[in-house]
SEFITOR-92390 format. One record per residue: residue number from 1; residue in one letter; x, y, z of N, C-alpha, C in turn. Coordinates in nm, 4 decimals, padded with zeros to 6 digits, always signed. Example, Ala and Ser with C-alpha at 12.3 -4.5 7.8 and 13.67 -1.06 7.14 Angstrom:
2
SITE	1	A	+01.3190	-00.5690	+00.7800	+01.2300	-00.4500	+00.7800	+01.3200	-00.3300	+00.7800
SITE	2	S	+01.2850	-00.2250	+00.7080	+01.3670	-00.1060	+00.7140	+01.2900	+00.0030	+00.7870
% end
This chain:
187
SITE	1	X	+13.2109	+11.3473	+10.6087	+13.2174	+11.2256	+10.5309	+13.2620	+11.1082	+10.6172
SITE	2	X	+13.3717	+11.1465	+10.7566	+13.4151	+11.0780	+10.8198	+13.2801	+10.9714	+10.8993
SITE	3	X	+13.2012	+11.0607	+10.9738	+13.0655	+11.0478	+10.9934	+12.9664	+10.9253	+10.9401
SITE	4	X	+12.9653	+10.9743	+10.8204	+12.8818	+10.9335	+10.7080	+12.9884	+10.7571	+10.7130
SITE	5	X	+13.0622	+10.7317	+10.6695	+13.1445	+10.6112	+10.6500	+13.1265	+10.5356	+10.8051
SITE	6	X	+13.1330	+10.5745	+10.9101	+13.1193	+10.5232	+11.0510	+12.9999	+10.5039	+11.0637
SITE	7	X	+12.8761	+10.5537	+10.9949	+12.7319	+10.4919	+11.0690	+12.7159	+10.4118	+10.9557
SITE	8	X	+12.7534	+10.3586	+10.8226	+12.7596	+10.3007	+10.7341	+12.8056	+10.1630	+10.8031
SITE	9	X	+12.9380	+10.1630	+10.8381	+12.9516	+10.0432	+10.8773	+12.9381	+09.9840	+11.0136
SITE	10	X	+12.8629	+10.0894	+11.0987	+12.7828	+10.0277	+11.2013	+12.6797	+09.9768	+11.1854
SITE	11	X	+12.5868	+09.9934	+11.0735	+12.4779	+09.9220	+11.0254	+12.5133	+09.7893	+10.9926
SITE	12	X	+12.6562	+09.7779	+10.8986	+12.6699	+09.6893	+10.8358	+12.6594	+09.5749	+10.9557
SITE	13	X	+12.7752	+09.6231	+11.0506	+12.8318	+09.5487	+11.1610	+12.6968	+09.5164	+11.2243
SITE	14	X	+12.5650	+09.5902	+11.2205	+12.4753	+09.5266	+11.2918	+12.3672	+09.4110	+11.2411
SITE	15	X	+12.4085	+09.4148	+11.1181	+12.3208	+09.3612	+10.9990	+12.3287	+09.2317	+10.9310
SITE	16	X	+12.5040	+09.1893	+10.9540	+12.5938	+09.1012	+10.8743	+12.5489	+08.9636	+10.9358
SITE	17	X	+12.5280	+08.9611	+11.0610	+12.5397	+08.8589	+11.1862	+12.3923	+08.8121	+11.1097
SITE	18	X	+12.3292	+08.8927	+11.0958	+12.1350	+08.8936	+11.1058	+12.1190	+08.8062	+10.9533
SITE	19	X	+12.2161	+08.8789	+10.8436	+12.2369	+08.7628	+10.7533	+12.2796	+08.6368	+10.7333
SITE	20	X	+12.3800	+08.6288	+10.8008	+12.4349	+08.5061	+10.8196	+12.3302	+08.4114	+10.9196
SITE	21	X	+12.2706	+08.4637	+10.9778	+12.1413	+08.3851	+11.0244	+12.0729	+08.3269	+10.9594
SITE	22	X	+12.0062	+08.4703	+10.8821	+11.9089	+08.3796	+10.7427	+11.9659	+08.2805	+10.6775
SITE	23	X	+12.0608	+08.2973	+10.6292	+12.1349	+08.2067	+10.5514	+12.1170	+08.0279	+10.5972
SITE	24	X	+12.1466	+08.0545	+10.7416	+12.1434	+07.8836	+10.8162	+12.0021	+07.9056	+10.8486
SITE	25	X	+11.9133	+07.9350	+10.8380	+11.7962	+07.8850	+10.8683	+11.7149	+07.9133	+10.7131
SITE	26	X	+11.8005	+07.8767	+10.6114	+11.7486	+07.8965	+10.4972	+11.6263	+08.0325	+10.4669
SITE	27	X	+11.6402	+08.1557	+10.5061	+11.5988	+08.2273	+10.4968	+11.6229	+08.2875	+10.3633
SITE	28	X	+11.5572	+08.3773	+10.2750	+11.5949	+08.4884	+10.1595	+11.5987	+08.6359	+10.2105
SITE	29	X	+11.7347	+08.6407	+10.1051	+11.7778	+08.7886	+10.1022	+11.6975	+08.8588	+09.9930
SITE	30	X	+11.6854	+08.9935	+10.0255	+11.6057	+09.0664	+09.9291	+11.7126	+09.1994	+09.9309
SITE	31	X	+11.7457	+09.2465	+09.7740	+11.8552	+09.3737	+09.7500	+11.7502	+09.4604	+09.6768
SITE	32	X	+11.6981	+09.5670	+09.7237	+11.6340	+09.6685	+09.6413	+11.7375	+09.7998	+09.5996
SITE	33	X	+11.6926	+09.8525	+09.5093	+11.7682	+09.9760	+09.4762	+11.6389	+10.0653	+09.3726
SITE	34	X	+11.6455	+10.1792	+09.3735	+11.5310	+10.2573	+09.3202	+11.5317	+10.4161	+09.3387
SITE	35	X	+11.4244	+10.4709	+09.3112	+11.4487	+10.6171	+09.2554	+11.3678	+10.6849	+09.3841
SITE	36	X	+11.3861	+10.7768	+09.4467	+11.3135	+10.8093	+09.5658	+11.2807	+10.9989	+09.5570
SITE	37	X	+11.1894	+11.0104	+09.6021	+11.1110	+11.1338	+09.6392	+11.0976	+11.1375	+09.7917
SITE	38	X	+11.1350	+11.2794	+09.8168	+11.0730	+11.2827	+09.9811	+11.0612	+11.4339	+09.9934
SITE	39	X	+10.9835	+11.4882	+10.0749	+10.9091	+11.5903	+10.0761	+10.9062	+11.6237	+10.2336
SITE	40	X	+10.9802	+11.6814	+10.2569	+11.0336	+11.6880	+10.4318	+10.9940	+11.8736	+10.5195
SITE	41	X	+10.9321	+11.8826	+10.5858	+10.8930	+12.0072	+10.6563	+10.9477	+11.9968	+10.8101
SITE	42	X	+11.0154	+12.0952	+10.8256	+11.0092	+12.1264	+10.9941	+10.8854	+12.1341	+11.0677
SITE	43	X	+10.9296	+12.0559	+11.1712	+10.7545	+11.9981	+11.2503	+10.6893	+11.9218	+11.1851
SITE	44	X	+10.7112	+11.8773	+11.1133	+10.6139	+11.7637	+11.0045	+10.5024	+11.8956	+10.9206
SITE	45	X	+10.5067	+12.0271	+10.9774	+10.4127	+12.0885	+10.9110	+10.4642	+12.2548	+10.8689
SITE	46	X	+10.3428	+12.3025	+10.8400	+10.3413	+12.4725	+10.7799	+10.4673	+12.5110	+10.8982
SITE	47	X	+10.5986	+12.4841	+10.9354	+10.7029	+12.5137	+11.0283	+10.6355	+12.5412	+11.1623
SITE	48	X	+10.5622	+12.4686	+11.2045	+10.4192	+12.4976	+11.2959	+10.4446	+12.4337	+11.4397
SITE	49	X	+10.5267	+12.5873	+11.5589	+10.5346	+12.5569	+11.7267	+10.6472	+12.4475	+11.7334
SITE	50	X	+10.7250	+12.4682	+11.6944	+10.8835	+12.4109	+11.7426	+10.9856	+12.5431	+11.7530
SITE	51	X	+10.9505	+12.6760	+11.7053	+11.1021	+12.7070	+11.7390	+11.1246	+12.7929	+11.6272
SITE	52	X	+11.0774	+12.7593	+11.4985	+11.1526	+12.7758	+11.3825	+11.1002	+12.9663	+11.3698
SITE	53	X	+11.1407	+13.0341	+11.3779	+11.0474	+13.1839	+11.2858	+11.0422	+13.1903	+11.1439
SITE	54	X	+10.9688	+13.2142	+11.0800	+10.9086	+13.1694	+10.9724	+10.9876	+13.2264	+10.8760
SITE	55	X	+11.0800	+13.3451	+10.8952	+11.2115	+13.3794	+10.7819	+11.3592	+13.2642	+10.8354
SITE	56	X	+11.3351	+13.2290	+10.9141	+11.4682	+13.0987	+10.9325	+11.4568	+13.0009	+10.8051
SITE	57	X	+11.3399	+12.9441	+10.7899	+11.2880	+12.8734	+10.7176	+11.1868	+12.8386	+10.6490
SITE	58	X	+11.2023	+12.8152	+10.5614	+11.0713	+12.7773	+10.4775	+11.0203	+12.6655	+10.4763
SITE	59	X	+10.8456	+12.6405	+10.4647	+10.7873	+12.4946	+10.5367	+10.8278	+12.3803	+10.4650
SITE	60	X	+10.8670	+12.3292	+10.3707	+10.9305	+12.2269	+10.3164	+10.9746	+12.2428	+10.2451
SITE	61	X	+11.0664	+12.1262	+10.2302	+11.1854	+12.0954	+10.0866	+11.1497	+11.9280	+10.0084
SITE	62	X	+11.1594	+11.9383	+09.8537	+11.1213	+11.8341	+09.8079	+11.2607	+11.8094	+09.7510
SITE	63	X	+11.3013	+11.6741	+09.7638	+11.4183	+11.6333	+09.7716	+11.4119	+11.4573	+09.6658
SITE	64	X	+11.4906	+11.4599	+09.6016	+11.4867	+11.3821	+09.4700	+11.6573	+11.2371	+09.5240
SITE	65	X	+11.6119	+11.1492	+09.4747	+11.7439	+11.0561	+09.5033	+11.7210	+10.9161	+09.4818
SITE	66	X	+11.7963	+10.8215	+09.5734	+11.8228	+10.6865	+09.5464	+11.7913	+10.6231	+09.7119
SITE	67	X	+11.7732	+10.5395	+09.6610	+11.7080	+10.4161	+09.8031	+11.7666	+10.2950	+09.7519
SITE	68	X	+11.8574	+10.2499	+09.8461	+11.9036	+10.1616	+09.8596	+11.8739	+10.0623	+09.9994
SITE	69	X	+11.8108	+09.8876	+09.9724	+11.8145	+09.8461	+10.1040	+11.8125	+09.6912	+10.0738
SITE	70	X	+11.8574	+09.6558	+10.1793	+11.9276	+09.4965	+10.2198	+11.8161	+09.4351	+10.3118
SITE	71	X	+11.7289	+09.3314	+10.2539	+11.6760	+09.2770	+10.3576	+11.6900	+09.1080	+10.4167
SITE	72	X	+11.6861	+09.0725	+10.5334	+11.6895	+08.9059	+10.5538	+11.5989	+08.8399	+10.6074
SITE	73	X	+11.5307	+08.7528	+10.5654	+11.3573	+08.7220	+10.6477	+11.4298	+08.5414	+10.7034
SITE	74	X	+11.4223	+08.6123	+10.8360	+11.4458	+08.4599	+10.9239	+11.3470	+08.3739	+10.9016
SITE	75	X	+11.2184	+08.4249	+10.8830	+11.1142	+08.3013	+10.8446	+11.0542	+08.3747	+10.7131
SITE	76	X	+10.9259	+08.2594	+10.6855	+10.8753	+08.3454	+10.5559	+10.8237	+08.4497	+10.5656
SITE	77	X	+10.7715	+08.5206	+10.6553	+10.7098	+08.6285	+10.6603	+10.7919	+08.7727	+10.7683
SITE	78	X	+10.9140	+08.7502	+10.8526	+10.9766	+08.7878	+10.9468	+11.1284	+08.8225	+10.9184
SITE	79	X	+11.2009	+08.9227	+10.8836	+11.3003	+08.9857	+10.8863	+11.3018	+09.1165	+10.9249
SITE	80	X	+11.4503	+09.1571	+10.8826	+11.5427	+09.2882	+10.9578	+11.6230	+09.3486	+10.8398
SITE	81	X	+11.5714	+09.4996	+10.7900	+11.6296	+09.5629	+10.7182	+11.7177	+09.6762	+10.7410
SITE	82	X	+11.8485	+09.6767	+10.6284	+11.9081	+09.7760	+10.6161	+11.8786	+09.8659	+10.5523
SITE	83	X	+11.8605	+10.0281	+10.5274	+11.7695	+10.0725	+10.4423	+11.8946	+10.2613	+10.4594
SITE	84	X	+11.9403	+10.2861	+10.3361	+12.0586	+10.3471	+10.2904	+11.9444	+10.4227	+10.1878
SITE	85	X	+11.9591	+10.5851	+10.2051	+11.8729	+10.7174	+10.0975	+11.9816	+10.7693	+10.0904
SITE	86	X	+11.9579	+10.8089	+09.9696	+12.0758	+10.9517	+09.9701	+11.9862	+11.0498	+09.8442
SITE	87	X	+11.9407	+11.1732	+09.8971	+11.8225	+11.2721	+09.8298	+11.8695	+11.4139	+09.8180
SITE	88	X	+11.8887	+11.4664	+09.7079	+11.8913	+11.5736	+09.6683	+11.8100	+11.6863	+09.6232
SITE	89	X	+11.8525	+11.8266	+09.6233	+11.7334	+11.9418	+09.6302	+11.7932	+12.0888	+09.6896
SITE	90	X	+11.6680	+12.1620	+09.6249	+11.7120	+12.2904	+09.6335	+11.6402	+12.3696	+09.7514
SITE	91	X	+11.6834	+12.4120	+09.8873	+11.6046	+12.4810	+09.9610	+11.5243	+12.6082	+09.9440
SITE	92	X	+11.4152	+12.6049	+09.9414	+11.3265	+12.6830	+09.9046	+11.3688	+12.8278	+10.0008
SITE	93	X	+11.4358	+12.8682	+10.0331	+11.4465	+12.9913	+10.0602	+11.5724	+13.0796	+10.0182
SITE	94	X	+11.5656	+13.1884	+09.9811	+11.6835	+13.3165	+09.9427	+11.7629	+13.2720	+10.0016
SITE	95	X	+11.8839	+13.2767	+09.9384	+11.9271	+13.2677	+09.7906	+11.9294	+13.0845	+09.7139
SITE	96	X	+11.8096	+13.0065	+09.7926	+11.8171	+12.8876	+09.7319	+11.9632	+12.8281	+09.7255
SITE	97	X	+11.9871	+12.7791	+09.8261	+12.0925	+12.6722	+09.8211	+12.0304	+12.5210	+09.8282
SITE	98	X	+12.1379	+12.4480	+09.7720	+12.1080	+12.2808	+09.7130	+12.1463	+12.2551	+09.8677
SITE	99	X	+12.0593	+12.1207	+09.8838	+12.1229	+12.0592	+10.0076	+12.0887	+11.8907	+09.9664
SITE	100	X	+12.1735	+11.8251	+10.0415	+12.1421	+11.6990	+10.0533	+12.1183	+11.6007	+10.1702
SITE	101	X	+12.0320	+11.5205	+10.1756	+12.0236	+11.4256	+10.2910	+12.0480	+11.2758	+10.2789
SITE	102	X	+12.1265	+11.2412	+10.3559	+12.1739	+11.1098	+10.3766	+12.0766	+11.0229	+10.5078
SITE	103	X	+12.0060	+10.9229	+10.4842	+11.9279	+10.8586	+10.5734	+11.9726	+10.7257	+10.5964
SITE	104	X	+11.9858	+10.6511	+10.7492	+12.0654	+10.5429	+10.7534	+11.9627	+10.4679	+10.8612
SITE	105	X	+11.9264	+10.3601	+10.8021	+11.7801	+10.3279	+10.8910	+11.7780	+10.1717	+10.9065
SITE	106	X	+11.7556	+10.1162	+11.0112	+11.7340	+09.9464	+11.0493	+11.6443	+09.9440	+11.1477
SITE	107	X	+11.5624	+09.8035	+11.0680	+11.4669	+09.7441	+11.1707	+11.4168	+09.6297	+11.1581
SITE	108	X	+11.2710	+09.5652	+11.1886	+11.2486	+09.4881	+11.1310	+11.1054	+09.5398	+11.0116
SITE	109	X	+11.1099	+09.4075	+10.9346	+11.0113	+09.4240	+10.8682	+10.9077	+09.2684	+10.8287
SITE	110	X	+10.7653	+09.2981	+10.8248	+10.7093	+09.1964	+10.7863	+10.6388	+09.1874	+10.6556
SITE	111	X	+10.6142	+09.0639	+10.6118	+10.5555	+09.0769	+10.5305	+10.4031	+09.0272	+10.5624
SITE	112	X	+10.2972	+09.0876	+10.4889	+10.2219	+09.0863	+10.4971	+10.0888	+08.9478	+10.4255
SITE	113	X	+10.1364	+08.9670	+10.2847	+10.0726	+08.8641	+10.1882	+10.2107	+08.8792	+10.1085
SITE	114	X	+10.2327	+08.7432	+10.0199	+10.2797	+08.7061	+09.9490	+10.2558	+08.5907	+09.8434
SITE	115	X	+10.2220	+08.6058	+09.7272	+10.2008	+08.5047	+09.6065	+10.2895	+08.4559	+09.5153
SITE	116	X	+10.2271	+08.4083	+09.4061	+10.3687	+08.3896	+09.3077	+10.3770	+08.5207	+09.1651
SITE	117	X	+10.2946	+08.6438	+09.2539	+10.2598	+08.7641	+09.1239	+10.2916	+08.8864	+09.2168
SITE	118	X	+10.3189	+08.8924	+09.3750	+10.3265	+08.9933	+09.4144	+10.3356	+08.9867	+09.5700
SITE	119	X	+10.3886	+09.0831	+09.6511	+10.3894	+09.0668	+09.8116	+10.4071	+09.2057	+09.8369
SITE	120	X	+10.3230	+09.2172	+09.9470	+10.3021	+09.3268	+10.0400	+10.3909	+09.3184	+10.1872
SITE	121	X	+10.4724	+09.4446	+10.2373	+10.5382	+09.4300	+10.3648	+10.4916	+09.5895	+10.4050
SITE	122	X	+10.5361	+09.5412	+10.5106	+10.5302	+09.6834	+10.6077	+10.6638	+09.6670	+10.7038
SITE	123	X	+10.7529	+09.7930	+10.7731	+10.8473	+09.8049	+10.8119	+10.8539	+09.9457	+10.9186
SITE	124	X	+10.9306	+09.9046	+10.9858	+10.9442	+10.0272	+11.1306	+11.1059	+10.0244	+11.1427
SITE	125	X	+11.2019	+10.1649	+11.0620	+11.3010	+10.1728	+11.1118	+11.3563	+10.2693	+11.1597
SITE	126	X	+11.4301	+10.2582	+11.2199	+11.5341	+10.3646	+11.3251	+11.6653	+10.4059	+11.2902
SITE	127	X	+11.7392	+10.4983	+11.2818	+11.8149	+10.5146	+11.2573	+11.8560	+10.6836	+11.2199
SITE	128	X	+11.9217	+10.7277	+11.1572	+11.9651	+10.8995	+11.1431	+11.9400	+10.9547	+11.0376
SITE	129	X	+11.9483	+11.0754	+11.0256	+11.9723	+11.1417	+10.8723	+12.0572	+11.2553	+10.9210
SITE	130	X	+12.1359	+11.2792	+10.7773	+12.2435	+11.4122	+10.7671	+12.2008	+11.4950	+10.6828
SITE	131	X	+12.1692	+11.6123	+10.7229	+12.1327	+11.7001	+10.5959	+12.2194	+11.8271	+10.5942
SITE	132	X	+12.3329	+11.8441	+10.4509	+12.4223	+11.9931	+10.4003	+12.3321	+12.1053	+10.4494
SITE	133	X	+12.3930	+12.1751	+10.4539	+12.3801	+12.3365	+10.4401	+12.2800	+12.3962	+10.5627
SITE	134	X	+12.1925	+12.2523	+10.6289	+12.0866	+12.3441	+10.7030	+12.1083	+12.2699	+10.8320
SITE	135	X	+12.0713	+12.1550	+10.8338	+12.0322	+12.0567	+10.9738	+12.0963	+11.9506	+10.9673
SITE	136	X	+12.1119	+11.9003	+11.1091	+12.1702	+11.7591	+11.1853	+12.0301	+11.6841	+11.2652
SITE	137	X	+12.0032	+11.5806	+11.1677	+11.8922	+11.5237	+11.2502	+11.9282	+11.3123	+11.3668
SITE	138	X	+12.0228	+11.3981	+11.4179	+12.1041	+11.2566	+11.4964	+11.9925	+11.1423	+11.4862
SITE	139	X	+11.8781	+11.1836	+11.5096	+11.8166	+11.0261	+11.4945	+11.6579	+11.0757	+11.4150
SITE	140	X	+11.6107	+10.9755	+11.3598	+11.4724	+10.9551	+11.2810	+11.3993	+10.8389	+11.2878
SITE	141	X	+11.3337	+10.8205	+11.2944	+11.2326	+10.6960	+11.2508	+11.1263	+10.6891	+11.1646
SITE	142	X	+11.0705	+10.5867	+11.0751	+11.0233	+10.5889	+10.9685	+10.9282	+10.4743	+10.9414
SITE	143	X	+10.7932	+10.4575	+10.9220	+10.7299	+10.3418	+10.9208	+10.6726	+10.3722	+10.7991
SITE	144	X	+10.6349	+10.2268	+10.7242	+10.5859	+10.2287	+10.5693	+10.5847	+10.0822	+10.5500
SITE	145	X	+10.5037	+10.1017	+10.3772	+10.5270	+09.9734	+10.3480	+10.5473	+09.9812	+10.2369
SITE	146	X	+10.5228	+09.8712	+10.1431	+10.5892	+09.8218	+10.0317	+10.4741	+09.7452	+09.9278
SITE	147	X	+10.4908	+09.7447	+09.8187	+10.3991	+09.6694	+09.6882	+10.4858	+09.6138	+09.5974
SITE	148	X	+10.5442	+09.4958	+09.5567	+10.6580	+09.4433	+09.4454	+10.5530	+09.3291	+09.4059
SITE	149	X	+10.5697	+09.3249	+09.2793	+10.5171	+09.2354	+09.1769	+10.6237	+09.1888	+09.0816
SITE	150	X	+10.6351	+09.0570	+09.0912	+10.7061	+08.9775	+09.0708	+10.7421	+08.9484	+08.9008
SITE	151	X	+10.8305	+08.9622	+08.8393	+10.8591	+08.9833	+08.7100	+10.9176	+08.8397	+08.6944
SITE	152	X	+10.9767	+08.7724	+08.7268	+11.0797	+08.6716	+08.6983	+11.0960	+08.6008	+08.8737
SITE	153	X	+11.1204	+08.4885	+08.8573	+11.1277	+08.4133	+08.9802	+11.2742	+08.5100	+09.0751
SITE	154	X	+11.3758	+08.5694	+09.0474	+11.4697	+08.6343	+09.1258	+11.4513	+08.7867	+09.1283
SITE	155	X	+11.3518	+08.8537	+09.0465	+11.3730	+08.9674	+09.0365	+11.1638	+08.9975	+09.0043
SITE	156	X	+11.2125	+09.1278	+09.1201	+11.0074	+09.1919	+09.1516	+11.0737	+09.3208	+09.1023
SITE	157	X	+10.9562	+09.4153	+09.0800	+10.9420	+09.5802	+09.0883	+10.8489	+09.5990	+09.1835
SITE	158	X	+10.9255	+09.6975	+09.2496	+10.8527	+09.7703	+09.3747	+10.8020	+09.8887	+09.3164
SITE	159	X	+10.6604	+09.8560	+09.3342	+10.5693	+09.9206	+09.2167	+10.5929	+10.0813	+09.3250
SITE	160	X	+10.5551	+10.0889	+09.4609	+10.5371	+10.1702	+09.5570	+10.6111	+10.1041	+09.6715
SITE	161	X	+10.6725	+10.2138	+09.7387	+10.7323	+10.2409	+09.8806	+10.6786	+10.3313	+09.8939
SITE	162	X	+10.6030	+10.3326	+10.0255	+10.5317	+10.4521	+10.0634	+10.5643	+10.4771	+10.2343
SITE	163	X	+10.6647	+10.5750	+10.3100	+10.6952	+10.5812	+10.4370	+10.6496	+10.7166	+10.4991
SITE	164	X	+10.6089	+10.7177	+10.6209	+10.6481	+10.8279	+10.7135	+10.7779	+10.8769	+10.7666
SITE	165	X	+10.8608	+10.9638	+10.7533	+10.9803	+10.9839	+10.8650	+10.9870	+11.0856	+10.9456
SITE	166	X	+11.0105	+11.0700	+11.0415	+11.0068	+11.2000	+11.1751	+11.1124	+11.2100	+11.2634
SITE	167	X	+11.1822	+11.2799	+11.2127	+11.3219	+11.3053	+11.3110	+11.3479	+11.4310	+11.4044
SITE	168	X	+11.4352	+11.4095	+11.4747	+11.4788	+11.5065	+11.5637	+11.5060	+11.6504	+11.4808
SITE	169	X	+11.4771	+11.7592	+11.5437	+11.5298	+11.8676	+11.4508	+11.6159	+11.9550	+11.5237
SITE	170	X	+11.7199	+11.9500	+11.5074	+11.8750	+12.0520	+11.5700	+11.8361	+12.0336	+11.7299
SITE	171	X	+11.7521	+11.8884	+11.7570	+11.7912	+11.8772	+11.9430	+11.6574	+11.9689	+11.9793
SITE	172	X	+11.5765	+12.0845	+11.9361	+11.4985	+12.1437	+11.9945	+11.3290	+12.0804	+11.9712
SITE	173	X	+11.3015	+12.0219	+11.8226	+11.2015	+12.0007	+11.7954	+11.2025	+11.8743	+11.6928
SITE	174	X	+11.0872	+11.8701	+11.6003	+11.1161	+11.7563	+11.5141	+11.0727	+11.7965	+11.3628
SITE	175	X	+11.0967	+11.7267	+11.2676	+11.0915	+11.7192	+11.1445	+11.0370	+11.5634	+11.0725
SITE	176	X	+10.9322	+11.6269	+10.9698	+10.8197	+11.4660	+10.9518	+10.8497	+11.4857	+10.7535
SITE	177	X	+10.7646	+11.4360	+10.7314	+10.7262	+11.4228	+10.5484	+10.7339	+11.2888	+10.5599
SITE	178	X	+10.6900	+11.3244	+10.4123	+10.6338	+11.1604	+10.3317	+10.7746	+11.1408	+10.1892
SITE	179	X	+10.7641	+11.0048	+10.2074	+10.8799	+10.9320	+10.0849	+10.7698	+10.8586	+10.0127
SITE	180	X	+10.8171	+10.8749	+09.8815	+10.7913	+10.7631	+09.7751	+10.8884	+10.7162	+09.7173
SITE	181	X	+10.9353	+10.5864	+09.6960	+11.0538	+10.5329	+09.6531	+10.9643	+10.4165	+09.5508
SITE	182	X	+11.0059	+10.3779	+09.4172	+10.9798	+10.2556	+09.3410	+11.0966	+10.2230	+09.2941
SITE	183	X	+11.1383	+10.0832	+09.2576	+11.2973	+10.0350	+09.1679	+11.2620	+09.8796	+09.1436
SITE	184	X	+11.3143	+09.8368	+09.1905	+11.3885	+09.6921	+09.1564	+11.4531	+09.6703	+09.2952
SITE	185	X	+11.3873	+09.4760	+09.3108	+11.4079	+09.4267	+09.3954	+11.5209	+09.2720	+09.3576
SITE	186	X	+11.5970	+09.2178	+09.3938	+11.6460	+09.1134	+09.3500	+11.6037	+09.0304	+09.4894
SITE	187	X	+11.6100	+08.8611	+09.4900	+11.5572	+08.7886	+09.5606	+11.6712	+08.6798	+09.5433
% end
């Protein structure tokens, strides 16, 4: 937990400065929060030539949670996000134990199109995940994008988040899947 609280506020510490930027160059903040799916396999596949023997583990885990993320666009189309998961789930192998993963991710992100009914971004971030009971994945990276349609001039729904993530797996190999995240965006 000690862990978990220290890369928390190293993000922050890397993030805060990047806001206070936007801020003087009249930039907008964007606060999402939302319901997330992710679907994660060793090797990105069927546990396929990293290492794993096929009773160690089973080829994926589908994992249920919350997405939380902070964004600041120095210009209209150009910012740097903070981007906070926390996903829960049951590992598919005897005797099925629950595990959870914590994902802690920054980068930048652009946007793509934007109207007064909806905006498209895309994003590339870096950063770790912690996962109970099975694996330590010290670092990950994750590219995706985004669909929010605009409800009210301060507040969109992010109809779709749709990412790749591929992280390190216990130092020997790597680990991939796909996220879907939708919620609420404030502006």
């Amino acid at each position: 937990m000690l862990r978990l609280a220290a890369v928390a506020l190293a993000i922050f510490a890397f993030v805060a400065p990047a806001l206070g930027q936007a801020e003087q160059n009249n930039g907008k903040f964007e606060l999402y929060g939302g319901y997330v799916l992710e679907r994660i396999a060793p090797c990105g596949t069927k546990a396929g030539n990293c290492g794993v023997e096929s009773g160690d583990l089973t080829p994926a885990s589908t994992f249920n949670g919350w997405n939380a993320a902070v964004t600041a666009y120095f210009s209209k189309n150009v910012g740097v996000t903070a981007e906070f998961t926390g996903t829960y789930g049951t590992l598919p192998t005897f005797p099925k134990p629950t595990s959870s993963r914590y994902t802690f991710l920054f980068g930048p992100t652009a946007r793509l199109t934007q109207s007064e009914k909806y905006a498209v971004a895309i994003h590339g971030l870096l950063g770790g995940v912690t996962q109970s009971a099975v694996l330590t994945y010290p670092f990950a990276v994750t590219v995706g994008g985004n669909l929010d349609v605009k409800t009210s001039k301060r507040i969109s729904v992010r109809l779709v988040q749709f990412d790749y993530e591929l992280g390190t797996f216990n130092k020997s190999g790597w680990t991939g899947g796909f996220r879907y995240s939708g919620g609420i965006v404030f502006h």
